[in-house]
DSSP file (Angstrom, degrees, kcal/mol; ACC not computed):
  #  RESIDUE AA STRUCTURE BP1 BP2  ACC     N-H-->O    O-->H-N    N-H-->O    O-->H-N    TCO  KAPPA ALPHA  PHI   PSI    X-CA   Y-CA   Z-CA
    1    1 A X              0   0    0      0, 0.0     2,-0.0     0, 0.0     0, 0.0   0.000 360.0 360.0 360.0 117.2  -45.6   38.0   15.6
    2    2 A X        -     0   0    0      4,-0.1     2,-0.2     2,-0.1     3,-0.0  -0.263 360.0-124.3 -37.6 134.2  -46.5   35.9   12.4
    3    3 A X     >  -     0   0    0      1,-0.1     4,-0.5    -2,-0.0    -1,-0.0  -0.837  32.9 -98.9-100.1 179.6  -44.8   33.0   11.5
    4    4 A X  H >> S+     0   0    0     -2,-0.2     3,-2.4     1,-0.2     4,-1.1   0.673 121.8  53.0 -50.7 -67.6  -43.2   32.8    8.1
    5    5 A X  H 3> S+     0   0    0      1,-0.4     4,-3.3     2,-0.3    -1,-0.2   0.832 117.1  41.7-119.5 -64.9  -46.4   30.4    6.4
    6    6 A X  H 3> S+     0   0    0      1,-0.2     4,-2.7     2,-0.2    -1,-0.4   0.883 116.3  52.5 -73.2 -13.4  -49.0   33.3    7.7
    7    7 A X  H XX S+     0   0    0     -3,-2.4     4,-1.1    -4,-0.5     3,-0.7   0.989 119.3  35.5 -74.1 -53.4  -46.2   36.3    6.5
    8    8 A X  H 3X S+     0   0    0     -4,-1.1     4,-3.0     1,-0.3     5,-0.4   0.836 110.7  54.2 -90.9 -11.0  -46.1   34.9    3.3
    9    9 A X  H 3X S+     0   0    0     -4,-3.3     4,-0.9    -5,-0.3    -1,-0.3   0.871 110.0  51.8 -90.9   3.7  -49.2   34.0    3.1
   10   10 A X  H X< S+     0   0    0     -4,-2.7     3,-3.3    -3,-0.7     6,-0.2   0.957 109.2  53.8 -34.6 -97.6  -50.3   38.0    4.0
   11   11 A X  H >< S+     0   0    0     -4,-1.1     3,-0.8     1,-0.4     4,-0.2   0.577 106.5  47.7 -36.7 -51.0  -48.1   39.2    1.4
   12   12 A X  H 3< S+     0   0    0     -4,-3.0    -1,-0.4     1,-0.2    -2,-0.2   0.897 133.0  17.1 -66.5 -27.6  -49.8   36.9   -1.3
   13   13 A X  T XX  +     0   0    0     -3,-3.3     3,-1.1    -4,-0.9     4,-0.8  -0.291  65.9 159.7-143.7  56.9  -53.3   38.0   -0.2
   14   14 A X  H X> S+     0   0    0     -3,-0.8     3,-1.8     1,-0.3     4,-0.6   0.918  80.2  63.1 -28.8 -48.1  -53.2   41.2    1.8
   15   15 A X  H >> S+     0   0    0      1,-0.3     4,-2.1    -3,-0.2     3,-0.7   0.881  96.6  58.8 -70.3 -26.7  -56.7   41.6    0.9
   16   16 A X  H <> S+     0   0    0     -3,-1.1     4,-1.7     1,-0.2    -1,-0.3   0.768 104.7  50.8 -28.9 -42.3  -57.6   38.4    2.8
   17   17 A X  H <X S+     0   0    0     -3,-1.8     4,-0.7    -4,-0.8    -1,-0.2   0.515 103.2  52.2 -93.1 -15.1  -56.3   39.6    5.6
   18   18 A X  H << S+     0   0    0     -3,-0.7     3,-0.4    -4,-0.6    -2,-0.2   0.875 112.0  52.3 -94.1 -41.6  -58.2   43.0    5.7
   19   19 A X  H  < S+     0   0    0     -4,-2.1    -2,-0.3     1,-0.3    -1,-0.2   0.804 102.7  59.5 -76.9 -20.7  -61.6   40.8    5.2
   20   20 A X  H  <        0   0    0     -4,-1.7    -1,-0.3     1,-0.2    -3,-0.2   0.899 360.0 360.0 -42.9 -52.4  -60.6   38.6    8.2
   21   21 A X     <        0   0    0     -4,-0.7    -1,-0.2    -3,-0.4    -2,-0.2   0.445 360.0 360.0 -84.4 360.0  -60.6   41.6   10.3
């Protein structure tokens, strides 16, 4: 589980998130 600061900050930058991985 995310907290809220990494959920929103997913939402603003999904694609962040894909290049993390």
């Amino acid at each position: 589980i995310l907290p809220e600061d990494l959920r929103e900050k997913l939402r603003n930058e999904p694609r962040r998130d894909t290049l993390l991985e």
